[in-house]
N, CA and C of each residue as an Amber inpcrd file, in Angstrom:
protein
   180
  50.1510000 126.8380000 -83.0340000  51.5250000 126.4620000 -82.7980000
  51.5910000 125.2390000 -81.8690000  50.9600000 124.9120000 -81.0320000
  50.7760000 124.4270000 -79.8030000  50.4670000 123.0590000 -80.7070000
  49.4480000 123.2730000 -81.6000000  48.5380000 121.6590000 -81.8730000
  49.5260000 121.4070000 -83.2160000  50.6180000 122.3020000 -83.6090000
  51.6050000 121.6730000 -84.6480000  52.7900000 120.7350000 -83.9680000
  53.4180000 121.4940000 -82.6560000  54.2530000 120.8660000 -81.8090000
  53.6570000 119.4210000 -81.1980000  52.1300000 119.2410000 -81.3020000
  52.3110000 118.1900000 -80.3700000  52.1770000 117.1510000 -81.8850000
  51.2440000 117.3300000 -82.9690000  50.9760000 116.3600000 -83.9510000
  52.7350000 116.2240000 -84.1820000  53.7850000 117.2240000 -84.0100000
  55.0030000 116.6480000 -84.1970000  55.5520000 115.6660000 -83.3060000
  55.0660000 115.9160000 -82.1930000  55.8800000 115.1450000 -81.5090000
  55.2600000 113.5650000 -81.1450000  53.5470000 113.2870000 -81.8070000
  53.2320000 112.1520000 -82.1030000  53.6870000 111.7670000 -82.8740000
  53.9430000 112.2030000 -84.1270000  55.0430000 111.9070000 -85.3670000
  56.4570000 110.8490000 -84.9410000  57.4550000 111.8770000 -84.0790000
  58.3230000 111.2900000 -83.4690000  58.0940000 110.7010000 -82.4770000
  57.2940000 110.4680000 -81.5530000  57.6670000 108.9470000 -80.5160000
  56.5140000 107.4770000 -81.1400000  55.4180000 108.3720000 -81.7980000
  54.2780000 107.0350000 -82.2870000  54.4470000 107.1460000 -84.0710000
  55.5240000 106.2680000 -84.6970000  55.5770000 106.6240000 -85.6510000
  54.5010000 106.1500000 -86.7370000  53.9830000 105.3810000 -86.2330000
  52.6480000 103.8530000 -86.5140000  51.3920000 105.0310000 -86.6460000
  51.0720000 105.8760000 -85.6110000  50.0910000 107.0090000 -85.7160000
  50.5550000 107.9160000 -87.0660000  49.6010000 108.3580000 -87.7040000
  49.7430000 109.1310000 -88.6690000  49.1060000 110.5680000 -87.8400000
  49.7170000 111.5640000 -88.0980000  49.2340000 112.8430000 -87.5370000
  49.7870000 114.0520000 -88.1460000  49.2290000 114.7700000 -89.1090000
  49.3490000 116.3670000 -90.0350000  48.3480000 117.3020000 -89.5500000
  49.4080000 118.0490000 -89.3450000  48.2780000 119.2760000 -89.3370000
  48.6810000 120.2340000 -90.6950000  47.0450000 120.5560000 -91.1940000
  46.9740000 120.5790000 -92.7440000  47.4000000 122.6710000 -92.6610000
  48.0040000 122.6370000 -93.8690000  48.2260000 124.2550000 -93.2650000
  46.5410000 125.3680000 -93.4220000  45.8610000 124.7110000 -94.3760000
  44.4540000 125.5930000 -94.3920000  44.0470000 125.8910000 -93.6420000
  43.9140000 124.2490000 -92.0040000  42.9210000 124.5600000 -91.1460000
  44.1900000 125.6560000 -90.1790000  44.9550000 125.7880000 -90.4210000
  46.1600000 126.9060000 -89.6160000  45.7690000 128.1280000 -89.9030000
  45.4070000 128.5360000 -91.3110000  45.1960000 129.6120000 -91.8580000
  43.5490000 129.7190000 -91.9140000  42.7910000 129.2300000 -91.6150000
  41.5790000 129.3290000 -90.7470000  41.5190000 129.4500000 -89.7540000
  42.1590000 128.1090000 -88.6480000  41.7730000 129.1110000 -87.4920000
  42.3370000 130.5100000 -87.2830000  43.2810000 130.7040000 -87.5710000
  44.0340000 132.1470000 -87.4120000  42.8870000 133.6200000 -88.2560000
  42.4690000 133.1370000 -89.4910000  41.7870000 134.0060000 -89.6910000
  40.3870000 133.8360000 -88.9120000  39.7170000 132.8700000 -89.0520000
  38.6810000 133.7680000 -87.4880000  38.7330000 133.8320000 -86.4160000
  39.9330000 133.3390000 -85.9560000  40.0270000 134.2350000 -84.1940000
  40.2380000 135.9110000 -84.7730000  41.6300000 135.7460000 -85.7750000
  41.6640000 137.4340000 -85.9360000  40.0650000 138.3020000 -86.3680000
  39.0070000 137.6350000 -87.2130000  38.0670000 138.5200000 -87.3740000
  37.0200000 138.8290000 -86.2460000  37.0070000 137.2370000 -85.5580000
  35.9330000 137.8010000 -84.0470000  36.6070000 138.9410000 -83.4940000
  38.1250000 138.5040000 -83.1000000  38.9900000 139.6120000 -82.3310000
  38.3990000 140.9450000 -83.0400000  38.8390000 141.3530000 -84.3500000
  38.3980000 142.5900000 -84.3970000  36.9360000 143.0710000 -84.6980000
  35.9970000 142.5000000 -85.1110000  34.8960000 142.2900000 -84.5470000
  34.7230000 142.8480000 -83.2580000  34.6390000 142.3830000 -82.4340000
  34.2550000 142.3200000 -81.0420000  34.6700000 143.3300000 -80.1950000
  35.6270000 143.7740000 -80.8960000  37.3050000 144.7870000 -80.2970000
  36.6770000 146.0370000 -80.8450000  36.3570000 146.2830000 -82.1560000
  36.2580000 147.1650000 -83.0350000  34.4850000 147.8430000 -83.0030000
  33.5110000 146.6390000 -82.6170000  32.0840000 147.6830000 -82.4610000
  31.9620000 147.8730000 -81.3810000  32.6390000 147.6720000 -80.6230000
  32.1200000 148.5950000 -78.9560000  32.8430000 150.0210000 -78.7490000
  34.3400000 150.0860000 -79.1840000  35.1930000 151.0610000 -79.6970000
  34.3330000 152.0280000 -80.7710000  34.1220000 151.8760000 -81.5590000
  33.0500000 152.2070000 -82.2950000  31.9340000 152.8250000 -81.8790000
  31.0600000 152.3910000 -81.1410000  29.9850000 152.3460000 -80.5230000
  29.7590000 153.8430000 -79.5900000  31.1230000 153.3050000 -78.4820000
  31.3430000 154.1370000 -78.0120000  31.9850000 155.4130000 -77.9200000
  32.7530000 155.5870000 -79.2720000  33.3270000 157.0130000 -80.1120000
  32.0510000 158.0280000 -80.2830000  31.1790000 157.1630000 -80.8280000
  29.6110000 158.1630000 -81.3090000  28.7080000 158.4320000 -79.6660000
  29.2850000 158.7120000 -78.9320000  28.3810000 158.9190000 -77.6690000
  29.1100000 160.5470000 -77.3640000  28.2070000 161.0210000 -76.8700000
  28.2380000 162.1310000 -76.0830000  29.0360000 161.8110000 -75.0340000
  30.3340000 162.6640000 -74.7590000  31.5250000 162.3350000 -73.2030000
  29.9780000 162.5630000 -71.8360000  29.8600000 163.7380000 -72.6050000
  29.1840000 164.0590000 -71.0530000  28.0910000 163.2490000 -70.7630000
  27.1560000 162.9740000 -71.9080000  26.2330000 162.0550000 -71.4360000
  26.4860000 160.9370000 -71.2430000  27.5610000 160.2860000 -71.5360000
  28.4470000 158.9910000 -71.1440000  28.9980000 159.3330000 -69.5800000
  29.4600000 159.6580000 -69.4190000  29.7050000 160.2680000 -67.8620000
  28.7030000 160.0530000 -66.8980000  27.6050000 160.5430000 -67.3570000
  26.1630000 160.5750000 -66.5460000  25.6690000 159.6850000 -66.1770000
  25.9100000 158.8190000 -67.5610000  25.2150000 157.2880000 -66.7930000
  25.8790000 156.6270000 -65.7420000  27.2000000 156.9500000 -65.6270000
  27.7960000 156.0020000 -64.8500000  27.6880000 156.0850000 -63.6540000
């Protein structure tokens, strides 16, 4: 959102600059932040479902 507002607003004050932001690379970055996110979110959650409470307890 951030890098659409500003290529807009080079648009409007530098009209001589050409500046698009293409919608693919939008819908890329968005899909792999969302897959690291759940990735990253999702095997430690995971990970840690399959543990023993009590022996999880112990270590700490």
């Amino acid at each position: 959102m951030v890098g659409w507002l500003l290529s807009l607003a080079i648009r409007t004050f530098v009209p001589s600059l050409p500046s698009t932001v293409p919608l693919w690379s939008v819908i890329a970055g968005f899909s792999a932040a969302t897959s690291v996110g759940l990735y990253f979110g999702l095997w430690p959650a995971l990970k840690a479902a399959r543990l023993d409470p009590i022996a999880a307890l112990r270590q700490e």
